[in-house]
C-alpha positions in Angstrom: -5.9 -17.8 -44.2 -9.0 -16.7 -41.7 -9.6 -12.5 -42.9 -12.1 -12.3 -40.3 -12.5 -9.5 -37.7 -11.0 -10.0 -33.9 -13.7 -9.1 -31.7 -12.4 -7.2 -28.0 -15.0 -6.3 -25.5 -13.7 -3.6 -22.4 -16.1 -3.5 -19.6 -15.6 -2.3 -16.4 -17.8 -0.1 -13.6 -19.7 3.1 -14.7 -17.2 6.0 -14.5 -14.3 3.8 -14.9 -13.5 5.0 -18.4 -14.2 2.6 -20.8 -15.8 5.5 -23.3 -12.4 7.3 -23.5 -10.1 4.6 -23.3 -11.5 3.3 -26.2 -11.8 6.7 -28.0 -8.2 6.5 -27.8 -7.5 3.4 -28.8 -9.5 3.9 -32.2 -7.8 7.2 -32.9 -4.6 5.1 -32.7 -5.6 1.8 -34.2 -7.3 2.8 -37.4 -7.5 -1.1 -37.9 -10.8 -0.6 -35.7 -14.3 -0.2 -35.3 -16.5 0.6 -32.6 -19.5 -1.2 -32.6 -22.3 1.5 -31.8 -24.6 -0.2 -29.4 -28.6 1.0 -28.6 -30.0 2.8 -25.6 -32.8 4.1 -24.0 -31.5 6.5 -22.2 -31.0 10.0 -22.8 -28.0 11.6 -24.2 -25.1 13.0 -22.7 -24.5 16.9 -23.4 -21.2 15.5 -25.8 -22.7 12.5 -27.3 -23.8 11.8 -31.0 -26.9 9.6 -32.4 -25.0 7.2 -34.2 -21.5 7.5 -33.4 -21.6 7.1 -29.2 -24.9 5.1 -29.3 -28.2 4.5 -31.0 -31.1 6.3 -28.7 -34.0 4.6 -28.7 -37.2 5.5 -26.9 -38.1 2.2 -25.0 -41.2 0.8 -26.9 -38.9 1.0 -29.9 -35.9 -0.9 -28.0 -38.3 -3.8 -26.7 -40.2 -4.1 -30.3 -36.4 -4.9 -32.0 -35.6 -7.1 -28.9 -38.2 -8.5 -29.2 -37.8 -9.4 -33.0 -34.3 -11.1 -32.3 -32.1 -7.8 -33.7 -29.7 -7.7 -30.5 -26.8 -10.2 -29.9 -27.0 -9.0 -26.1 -29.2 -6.7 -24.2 -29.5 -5.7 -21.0 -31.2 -3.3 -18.5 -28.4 -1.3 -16.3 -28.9 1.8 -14.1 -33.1 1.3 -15.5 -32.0 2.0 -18.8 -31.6 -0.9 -21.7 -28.6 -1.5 -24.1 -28.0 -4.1 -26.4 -26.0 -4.7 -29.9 -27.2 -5.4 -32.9 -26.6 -9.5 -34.3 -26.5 -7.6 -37.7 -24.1 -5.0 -37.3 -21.3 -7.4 -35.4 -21.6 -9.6 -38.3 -21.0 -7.8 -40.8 -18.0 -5.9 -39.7 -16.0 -8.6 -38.8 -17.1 -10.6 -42.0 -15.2 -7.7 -44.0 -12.3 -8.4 -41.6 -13.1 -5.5 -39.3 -11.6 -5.8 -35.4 -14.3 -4.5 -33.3 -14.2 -3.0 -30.3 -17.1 -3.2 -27.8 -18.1 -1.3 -24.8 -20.6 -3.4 -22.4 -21.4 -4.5 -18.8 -20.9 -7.6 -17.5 -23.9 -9.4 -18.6 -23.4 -8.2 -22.4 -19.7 -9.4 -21.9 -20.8 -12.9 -20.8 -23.4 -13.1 -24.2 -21.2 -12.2 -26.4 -18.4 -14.7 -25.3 -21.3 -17.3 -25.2 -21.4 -16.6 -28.8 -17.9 -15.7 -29.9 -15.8 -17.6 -27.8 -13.0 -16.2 -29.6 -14.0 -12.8 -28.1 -10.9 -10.9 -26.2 -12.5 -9.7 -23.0 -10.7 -6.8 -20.9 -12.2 -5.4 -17.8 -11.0 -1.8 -17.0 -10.6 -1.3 -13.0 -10.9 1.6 -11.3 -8.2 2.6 -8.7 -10.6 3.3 -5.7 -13.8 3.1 -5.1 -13.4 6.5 -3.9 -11.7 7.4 -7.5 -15.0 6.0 -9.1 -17.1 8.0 -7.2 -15.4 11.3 -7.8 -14.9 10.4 -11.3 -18.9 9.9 -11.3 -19.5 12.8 -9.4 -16.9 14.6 -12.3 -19.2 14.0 -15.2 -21.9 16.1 -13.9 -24.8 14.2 -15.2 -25.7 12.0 -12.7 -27.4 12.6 -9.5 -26.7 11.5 -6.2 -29.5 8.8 -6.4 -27.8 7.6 -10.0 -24.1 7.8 -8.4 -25.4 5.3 -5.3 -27.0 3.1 -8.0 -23.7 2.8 -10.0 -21.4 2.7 -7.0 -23.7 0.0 -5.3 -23.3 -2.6 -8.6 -19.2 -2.2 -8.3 -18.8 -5.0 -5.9 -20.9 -7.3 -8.5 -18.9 -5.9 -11.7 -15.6 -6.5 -9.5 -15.9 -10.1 -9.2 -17.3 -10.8 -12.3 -14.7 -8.7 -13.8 -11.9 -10.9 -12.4 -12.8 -13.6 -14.2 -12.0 -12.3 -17.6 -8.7 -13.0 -19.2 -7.0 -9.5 -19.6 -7.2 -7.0 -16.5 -6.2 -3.4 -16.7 -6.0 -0.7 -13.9 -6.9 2.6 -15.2 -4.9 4.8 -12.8 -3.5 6.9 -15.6 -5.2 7.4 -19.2 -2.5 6.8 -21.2 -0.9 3.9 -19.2 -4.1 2.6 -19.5 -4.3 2.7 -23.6 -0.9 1.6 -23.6 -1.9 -1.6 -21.5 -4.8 -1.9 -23.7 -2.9 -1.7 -27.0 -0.3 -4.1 -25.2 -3.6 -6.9 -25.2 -4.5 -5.9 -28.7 -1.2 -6.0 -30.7 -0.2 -9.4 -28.5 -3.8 -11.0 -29.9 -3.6 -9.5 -33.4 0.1 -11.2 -33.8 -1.1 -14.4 -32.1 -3.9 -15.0 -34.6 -1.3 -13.9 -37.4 1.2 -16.2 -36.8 -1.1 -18.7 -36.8 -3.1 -18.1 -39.5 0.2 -18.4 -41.2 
């Protein structure tokens, strides 16, 4: 019997909601653990050094890229982000599922080396939703808002390649979908670990 850790990845466009829909999905599935990935950029008035993200000033990020430490990195919006090898590992040697929040690029690494890897990408309903939902958060500029609405066409198509789609329209249809994905994969790998 295989005890080891599911891994699911949700990407999807900047603004599209990954962050909450998967704060929701880990106050439901307890079963969970959100993999805290590293960034150089700054933090968000709500967001916690070592529960949303690792901040990292740059030289720091680079030296432990740069040492082999992350299982994917990439730079987005001019800021870098990767996960640590280490930390993926471990959690789903002690039969952890992990949930991961990345772009499309860190998506496509970490199925290159976890083929197994559930990948979901989380659609917006509009482009005009996206932008007011950017526009919403009240962090980002108009300059930062054009950078993130001008990767969506790119994110799109590669986001229609992955397996699982879901349109986040409404939150908690959206979870619900989401949970739909996890429980069918979680039963599949039962039964046939059986």
């Amino acid at each position: 019997m295989n005890n080891r850790g599911q891994l699911f990845v949700l990407s999807g466009s900047s603004g599209g909601g990954k962050t909450t829909i998967i704060h929701e999905v880990l106050s439901i599935r307890k079963d969970f653990v959100f993999s805290v990935s590293s960034t150089t950029r700054e933090p968000r008035e709500h967001e916690k050094e070592g529960v949303d993200y690792h901040f990292l000033k740059r030289d720091e990020f680079l030296k432990r890229r740069d040492a082999g430490e992350f299982i994917e990195w990439a730079e987005v919006h001019k800021h870098l982000y990767g996960t640590e090898h280490r930390q993926i590992d471990k959690m789903l040697e002690l039969g952890q599922n992990v949930i991961l929040d990345l772009d499309v690029y860190g998506a496509s690494s970490i199925h290159d080396l976890f083929p197994n890897a559930v990948l979901i990408f989380i659609f917006p309903p509009s482009v005009e939703e996206l932008r007011r939902r950017l526009e919403n958060r009240g962090t980002n500029t108009p300059e930062q808002i054009e950078l993130r609405l001008s990767r969506y066409p790119f994110e799109r198509a590669r986001g229609e390649a992955y397996p699982y789609h879901v349109l986040n329209d409404n939150l908690m249809d959206t979870v619900d979908s989401v949970l739909e994905i996890i429980e069918d994969v979680i039963s599949f790998r039962a039964k046939r670990s059986i």
